[in-house]
C-alpha positions, 0 to 999 in steps of 0.5 A: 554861075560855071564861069565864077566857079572855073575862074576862082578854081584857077586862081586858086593857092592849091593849083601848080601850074605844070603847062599851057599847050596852045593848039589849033582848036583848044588850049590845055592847062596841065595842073595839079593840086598841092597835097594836104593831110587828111585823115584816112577814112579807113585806118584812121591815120593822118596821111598826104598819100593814099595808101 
């Protein structure tokens, strides 16, 4: 079910909250996911950044 997946996508630990707009005819979440280390499929280094 869309509805679970977007509710525990948004309670999420790994989101930030930059800004709710409220507007006439729809409502903006301004978010952004915590960076983590992985492991570069290309050069093998572990890295929070792409590169």
């Amino acid at each position: 079910m869309q509805g679970n997946y977007i509710t525990n996508f948004l309670k999420s630990e790994d989101i930030i909250w930059e800004d709710i707009i409220e507007n006439d005819n729809r409502i903006e979440l301004h978010i952004k996911m915590k960076q983590k280390p992985h492991i570069c499929p290309r050069c093998g280094a572990t890295t929070s950044k792409i590169h």
